[in-house]
C-alpha positions as CSV (number, residue, x, y, z in Angstrom):
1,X,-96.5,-82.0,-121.2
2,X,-92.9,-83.6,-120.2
3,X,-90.2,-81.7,-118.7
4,X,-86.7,-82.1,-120.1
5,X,-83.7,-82.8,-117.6
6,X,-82.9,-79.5,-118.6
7,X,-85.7,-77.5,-117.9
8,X,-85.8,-79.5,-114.1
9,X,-82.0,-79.1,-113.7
10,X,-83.0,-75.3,-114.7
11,X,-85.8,-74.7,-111.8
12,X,-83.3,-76.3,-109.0
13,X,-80.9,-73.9,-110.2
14,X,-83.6,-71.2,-109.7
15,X,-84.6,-72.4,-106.6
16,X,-81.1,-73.0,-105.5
17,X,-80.1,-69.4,-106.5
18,X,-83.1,-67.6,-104.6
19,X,-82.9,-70.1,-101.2
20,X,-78.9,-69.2,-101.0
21,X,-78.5,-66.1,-102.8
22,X,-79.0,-63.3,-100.0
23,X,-78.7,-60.7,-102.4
24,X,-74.8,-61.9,-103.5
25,X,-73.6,-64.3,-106.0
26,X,-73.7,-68.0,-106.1
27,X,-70.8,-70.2,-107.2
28,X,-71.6,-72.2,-109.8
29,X,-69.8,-75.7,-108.0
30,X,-72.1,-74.7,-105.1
31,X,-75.0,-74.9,-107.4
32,X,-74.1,-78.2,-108.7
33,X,-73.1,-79.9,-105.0
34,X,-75.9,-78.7,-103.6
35,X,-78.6,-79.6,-106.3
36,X,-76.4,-83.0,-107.5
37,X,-76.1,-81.6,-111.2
38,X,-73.1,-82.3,-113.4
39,X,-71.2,-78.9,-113.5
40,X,-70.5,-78.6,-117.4
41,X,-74.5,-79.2,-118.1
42,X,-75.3,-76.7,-115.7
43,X,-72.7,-74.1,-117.2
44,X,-74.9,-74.5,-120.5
45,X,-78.3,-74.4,-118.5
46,X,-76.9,-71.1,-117.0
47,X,-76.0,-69.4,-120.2
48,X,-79.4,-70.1,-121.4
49,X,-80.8,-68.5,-118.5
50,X,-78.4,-65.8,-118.2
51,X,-79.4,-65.0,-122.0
52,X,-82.8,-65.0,-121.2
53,X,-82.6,-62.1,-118.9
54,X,-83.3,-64.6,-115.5
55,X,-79.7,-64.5,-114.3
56,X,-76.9,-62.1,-114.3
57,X,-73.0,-63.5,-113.7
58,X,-70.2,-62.0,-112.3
59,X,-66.5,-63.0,-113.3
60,X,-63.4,-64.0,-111.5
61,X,-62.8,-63.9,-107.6
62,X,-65.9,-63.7,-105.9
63,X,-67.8,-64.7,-109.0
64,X,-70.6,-66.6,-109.6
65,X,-74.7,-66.0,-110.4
66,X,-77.6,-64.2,-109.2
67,X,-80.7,-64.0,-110.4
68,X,-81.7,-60.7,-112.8
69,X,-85.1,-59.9,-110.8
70,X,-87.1,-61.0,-107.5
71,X,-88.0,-64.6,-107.6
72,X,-91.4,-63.7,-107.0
73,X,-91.5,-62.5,-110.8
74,X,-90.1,-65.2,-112.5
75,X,-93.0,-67.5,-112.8
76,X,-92.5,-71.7,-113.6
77,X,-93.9,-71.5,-116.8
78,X,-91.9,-68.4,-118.2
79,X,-88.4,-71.2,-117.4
80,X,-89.9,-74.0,-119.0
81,X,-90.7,-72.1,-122.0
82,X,-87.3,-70.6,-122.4
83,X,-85.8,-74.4,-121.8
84,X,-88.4,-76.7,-123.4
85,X,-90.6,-74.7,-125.8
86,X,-94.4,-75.1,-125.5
87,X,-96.3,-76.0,-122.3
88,X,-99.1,-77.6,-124.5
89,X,-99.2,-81.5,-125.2
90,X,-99.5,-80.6,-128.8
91,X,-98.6,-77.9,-131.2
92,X,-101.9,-76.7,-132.6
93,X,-103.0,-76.0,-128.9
94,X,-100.2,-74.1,-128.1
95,X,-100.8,-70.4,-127.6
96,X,-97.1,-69.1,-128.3
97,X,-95.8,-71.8,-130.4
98,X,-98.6,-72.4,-132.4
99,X,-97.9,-75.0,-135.6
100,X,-100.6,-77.1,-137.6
101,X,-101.2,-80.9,-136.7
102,X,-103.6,-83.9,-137.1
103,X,-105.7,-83.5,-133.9
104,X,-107.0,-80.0,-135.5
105,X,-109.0,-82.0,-137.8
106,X,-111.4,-82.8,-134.8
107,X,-112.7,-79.8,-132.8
108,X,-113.6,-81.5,-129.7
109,X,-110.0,-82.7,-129.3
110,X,-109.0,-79.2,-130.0
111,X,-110.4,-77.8,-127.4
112,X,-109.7,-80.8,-124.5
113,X,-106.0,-79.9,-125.6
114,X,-106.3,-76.4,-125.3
115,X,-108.0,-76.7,-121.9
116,X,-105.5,-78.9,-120.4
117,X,-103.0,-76.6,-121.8
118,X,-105.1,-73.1,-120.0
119,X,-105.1,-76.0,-116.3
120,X,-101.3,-76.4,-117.0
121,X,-100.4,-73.0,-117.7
122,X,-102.3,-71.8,-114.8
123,X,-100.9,-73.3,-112.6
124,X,-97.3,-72.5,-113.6
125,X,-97.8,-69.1,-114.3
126,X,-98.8,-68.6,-110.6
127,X,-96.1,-70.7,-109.6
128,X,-92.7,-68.4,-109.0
129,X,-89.1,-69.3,-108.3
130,X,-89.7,-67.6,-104.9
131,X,-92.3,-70.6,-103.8
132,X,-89.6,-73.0,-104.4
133,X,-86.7,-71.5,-102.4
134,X,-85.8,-73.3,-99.1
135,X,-82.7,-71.2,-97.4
């Protein structure tokens, strides 16, 4: 597994949002100072994020982001997947985005990539935006 820029940029932004939030709104320039990411990528990374029911916005004066539910309940893995697709190495040993390859010809490769994907997954899944805030 290999995160994308985005799906890193996305988990500071979490972070960011659950160590500075206080129950209020986050400006989206403070976002990007603070975690050093270019402002129009993180507008995009945002919207994803706000569409995938982690973050809700609020417009004009005052405005900015907060997240949708306690950062305790928004686990590592559920971020990456909305960002980067599967957690698995390969497709055939994915569990939710399952598609046909090679290595399924051999079952003992099969199953070390589905066991490094259940190790992976385990550890992200217990992994929440809450353990990575710093106030």
């Amino acid at each position: 597994m290999k995160l994308s820029t985005k799906s890193e940029y996305a988990l500071l932004a979490l972070a960011d949002l659950a160590g500075h939030g206080d129950g209020g709104v986050v400006r989206i320039e403070d976002i990007a100072a603070r975690q050093r990411i270019p402002r129009k990528y993180l507008e995009r990374i945002l919207l994803t994020l706000r569409k995938g029911g982690y973050l809700k916005s609020r417009r004009g004066k005052g405005g900015g982001y907060e997240l949708a539910r306690p950062a305790r309940q928004i686990s590592l893995a559920e971020v990456v997947r909305l960002m980067d697709g599967p957690i698995a190495s390969v497709r055939s040993a994915s569990k939710y985005f399952y598609a046909p390859t090679p290595i399924e010809r051999n079952r003992a490769l099969t199953k070390l990539f589905r066991d490094i994907r259940d190790m992976v997954a385990k550890k992200m899944e217990a992994a929440t935006v809450a353990s990575l805030a710093k106030p």
